[in-house]
N, C-alpha and C positions, 0 to 999 in steps of 0.2 A: 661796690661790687656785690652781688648777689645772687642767687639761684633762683631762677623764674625771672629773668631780669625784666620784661615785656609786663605781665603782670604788676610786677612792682614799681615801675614806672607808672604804669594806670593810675595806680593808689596813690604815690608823692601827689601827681599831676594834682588829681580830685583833692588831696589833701592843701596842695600848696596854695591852690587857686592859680589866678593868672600874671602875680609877679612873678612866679618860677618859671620857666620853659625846661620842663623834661624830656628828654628824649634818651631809647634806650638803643645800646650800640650797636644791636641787629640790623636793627632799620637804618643805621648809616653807611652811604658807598665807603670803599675804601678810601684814605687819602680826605676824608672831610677834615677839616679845618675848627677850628673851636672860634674862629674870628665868625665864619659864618653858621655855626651855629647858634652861637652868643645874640645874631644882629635883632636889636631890637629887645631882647628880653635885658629887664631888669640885674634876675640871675637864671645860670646855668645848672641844669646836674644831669650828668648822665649815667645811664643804668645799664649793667651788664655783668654778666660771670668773668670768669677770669680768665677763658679761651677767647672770652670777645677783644680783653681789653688787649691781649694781644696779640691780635689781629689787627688792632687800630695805635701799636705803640709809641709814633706820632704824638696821637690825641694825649694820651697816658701821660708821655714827656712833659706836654707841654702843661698840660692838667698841676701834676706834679711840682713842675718846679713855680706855678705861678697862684696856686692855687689850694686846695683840703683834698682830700680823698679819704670816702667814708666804704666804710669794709664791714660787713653785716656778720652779724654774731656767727652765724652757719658756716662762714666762708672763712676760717679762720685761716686755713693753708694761702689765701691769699693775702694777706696780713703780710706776709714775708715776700712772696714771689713778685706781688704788684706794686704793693705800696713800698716794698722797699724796708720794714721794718721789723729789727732785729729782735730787740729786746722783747720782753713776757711781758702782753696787755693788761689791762685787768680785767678782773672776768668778767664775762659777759654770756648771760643765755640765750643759746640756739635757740631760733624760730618763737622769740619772746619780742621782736623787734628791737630788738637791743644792736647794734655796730659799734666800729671806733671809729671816730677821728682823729686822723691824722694827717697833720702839720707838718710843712718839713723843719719850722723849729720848736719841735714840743716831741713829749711823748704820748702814744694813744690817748686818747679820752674817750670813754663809755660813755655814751648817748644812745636816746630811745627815741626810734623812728614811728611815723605816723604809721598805725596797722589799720 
């Protein structure tokens, strides 16, 4: 999750090439499905703030329990609210491209996303 989600989606996409399919949660009707979003890509990741992702708490669920969810250094309030995750990450700086990962069995991991 991130701020500017649309934007930043742009950036994975061009960064990831075309094994990824990005897509960011704006541009999803409600009620989309991660089966059809998935079809055909390799992998998935989708991008959005944290009023998106719940807007789409479905996706989130299922995202969540089958899946990673990475949470961008700036968004740290959603660390907690989305991902579900209590404990103190380790630091990580804002707007450096830095996030975490998290696992639902691990704790955060700092990682540096493609700027």
């Amino acid at each position: 999750m991130t701020n500017g989600a649309v934007a930043r989606a742009s950036l994975l996409a061009e960064a990831w090439g075309r094994a990824v399919r990005v897509v960011a949660l704006d541009a999803l009707e409600s009620g989309a499905s991660i089966d059809d979003l998935a079809a055909g890509a390799e992998h998935l990741v989708a991008v959005g703030d944290g009023e998106s992702w719940l807007r789409h708490g479905a996706l989130l669920r299922r995202i969540r329990s089958s899946g990673d969810v990475l949470v961008a250094a700036e968004c740290r309030s959603e660390l907690r609210s989305i991902a579900g995750e209590r404990s103190l990450p380790p630091y990580a700086e804002s707007r450096a491209g830095r996030a975490w990962l998290v696992s639902s069995s691990a704790p955060p991991l700092r990682v540096l996303l493609p700027v």
